[in-house]
C-alpha positions in Angstrom: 7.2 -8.4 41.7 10.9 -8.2 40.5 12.7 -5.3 40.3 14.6 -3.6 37.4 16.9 -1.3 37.4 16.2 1.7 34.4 17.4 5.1 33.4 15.1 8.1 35.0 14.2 9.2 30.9 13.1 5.6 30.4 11.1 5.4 33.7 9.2 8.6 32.1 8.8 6.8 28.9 7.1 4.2 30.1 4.6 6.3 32.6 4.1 8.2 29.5 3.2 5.2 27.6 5.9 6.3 25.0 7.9 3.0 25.8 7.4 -0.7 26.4 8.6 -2.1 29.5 10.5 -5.5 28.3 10.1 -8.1 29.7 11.0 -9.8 32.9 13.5 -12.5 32.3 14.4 -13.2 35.9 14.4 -17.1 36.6 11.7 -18.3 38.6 10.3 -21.5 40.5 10.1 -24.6 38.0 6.5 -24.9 35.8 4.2 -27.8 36.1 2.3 -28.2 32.6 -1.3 -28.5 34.4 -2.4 -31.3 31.4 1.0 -33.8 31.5 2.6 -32.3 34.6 5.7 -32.7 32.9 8.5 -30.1 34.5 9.6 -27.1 32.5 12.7 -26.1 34.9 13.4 -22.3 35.7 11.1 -20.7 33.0 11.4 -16.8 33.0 8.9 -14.7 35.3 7.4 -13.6 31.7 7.3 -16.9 30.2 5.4 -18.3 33.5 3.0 -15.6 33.5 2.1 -16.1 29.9 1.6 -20.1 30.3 -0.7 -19.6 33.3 -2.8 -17.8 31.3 -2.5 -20.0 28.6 -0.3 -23.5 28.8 1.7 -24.0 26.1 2.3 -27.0 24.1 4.4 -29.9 26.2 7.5 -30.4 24.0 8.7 -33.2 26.2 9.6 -36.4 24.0 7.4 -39.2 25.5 6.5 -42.7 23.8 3.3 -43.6 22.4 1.8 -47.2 21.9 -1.0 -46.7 18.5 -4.2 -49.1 18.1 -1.8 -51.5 15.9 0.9 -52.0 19.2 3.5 -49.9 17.1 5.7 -47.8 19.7 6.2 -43.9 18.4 8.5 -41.7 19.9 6.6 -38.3 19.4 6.8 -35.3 21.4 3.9 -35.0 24.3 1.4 -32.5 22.8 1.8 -35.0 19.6 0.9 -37.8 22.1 -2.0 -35.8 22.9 -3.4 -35.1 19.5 -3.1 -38.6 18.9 -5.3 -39.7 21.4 -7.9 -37.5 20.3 -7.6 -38.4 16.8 -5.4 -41.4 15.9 -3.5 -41.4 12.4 -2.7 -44.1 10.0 0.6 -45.3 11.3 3.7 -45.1 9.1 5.9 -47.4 10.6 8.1 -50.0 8.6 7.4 -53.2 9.6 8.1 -57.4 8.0 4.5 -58.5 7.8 3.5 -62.2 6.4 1.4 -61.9 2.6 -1.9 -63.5 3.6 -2.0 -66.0 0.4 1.6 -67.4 0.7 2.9 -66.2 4.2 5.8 -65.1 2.2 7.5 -61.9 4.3 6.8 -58.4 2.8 7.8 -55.2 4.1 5.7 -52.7 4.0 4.0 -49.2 6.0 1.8 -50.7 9.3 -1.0 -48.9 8.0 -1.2 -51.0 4.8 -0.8 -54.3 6.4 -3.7 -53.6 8.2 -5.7 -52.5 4.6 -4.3 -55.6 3.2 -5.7 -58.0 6.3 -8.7 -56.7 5.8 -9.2 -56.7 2.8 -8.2 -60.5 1.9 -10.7 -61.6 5.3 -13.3 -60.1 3.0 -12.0 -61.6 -0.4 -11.1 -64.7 0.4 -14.1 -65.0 2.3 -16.1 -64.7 -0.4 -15.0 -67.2 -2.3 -14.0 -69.5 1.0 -10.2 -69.2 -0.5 -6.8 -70.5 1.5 -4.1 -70.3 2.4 -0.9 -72.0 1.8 -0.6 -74.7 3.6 2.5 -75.1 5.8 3.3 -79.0 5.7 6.6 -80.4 6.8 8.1 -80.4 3.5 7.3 -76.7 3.9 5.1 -74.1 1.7 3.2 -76.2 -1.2 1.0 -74.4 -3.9 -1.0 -77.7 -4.9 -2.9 -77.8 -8.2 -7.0 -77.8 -7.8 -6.9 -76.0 -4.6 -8.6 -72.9 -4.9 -6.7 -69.9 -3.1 -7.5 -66.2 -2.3 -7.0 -63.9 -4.4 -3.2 -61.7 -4.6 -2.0 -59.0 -2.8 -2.5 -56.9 -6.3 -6.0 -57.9 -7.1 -7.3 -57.2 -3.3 -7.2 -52.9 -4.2 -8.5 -53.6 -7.5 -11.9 -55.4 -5.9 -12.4 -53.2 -3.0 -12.4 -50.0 -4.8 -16.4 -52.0 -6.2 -19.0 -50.4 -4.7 -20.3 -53.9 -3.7 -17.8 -54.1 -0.8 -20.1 -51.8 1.3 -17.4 -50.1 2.5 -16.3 -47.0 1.0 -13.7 -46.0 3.4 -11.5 -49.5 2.8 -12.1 -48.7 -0.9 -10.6 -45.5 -0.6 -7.6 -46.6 1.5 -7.2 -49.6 -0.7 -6.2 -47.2 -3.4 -3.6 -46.0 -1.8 -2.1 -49.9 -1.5 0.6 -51.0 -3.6 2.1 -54.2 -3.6 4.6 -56.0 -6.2 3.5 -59.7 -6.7 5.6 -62.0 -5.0 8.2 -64.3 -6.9 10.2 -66.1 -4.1 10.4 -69.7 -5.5 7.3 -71.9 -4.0 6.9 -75.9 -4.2 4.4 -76.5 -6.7 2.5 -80.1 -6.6 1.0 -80.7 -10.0 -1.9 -82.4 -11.0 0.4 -85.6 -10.8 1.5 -84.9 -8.0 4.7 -84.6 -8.5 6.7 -81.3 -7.1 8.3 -78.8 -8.8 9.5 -75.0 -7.7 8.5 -71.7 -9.6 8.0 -68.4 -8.4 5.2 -68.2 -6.4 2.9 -66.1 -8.5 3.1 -67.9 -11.2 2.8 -71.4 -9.1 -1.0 -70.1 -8.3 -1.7 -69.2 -11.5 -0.8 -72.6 -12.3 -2.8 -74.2 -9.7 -6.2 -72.0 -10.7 -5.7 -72.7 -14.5 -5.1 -69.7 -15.0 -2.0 -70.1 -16.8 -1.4 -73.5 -18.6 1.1 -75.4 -16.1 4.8 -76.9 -17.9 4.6 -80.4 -18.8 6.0 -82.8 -15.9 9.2 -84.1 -16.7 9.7 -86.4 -13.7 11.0 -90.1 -14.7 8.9 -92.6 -13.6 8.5 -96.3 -14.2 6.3 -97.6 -16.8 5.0 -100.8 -18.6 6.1 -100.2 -22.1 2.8 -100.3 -24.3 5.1 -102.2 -27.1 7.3 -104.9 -25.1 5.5 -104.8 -21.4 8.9 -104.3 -20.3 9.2 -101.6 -17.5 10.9 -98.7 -18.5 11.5 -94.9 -17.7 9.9 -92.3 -19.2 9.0 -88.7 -18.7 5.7 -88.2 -16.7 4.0 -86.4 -19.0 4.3 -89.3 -21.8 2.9 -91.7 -19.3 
């Protein structure tokens, strides 16, 4: 009950009704949000009326951990909305491409479309992997592989998937095809490089694969002699 100091006519005013009493803005004890308990120091006598009666929304900043382990900072009634009702997260992040393990970049939310989506692809047709060998990432000829990133949206938006929620998300996937230089071991198997799309196209049959033109020793089929020649010749 603070006191205020007003002129007699406005003392009448407001008995008559004719005028609003402002309001209090004398500092008062520190509030205690009743849902976070975080501290709102020396709120006004009017402010701490109101948000007894009703709290208002906790604008303290405060981190948040999502499902996917990504850290948010986000301010606490945020936090609070997000426990109640998660949303896709939107952080950046370097994840591995499931075919190739080849870094891309790209939102949290869609690596975790683009997991799921290959676990149900490349199970279907008991696709790989790369392998990772000591002479590093290999693409070999014959091996059959999953399919790429931008075939996975293209699938799941069938029907047949079961699972019309990934299709929907999967349509809002995009990823570029990858072209960092892979090793490539043909048919011969000899090793060449090529950009990594194009290396499993080459190992599918997909695309017709260049002709191998690694020396090697040979019996010549006119003299017996041994001589080089180009792989492909042989």
């Amino acid at each position: 009950e603070h006191q205020l100091n007003l002129q007699c006519h406005e003392k009448k005013a407001i008995e008559a009704g004719t005028l609003k009493l402002q309001d209090c803005t004398e500092k008062v004890d520190d509030y205690f949000h009743p849902v976070c308990n975080h501290k709102i120091s020396s709120p006004t006598c009017h402010d701490r009326r109101r948000w007894e009666l009703l709290p208002p929304q906790c604008c303290e900043k405060v981190q948040h951990r999502k499902p996917c382990g990504c850290m948010l900072k986000m301010t606490c009634w945020e936090r609070e909305e997000e426990r109640k009702n998660p949303t896709k997260c939107n952080y950046f992040i370097d994840t591995k491409r499931p075919r190739c393990s080849h870094v891309l970049s790209i939102r949290c939310y869609q690596a975790s479309i683009l997991r799921s989506l290959w676990d149900i692809e490349a199970g279907k047709i008991r696709g790989n992997s790369v392998a990772d060998t000591q002479q590093g990432l290999i693409v070999e000829h014959g091996i059959l592989y999953g399919p790429p990133e931008t075939e996975l949206t293209a699938l799941c938006r069938s029907v047949s998937l079961g699972d019309e929620k990934l299709a929907a998300q999967a349509s809002l996937l995009k990823c570029p095809e990858c072209h960092v230089n892979i090793k490539y071991r043909a048919k011969c198997s000899h090793m060449t490089k090529a950009p990594c799309s194009t290396a499993f196209k080459w190992a599918s049959g997909s695309l017709a694969s260049p002709k191998c033109e690694e020396n090697i020793t040979a019996k010549s089929p006119v003299c017996g002699q041994d001589v080089l020649a180009p792989c492909h010749m042989v």
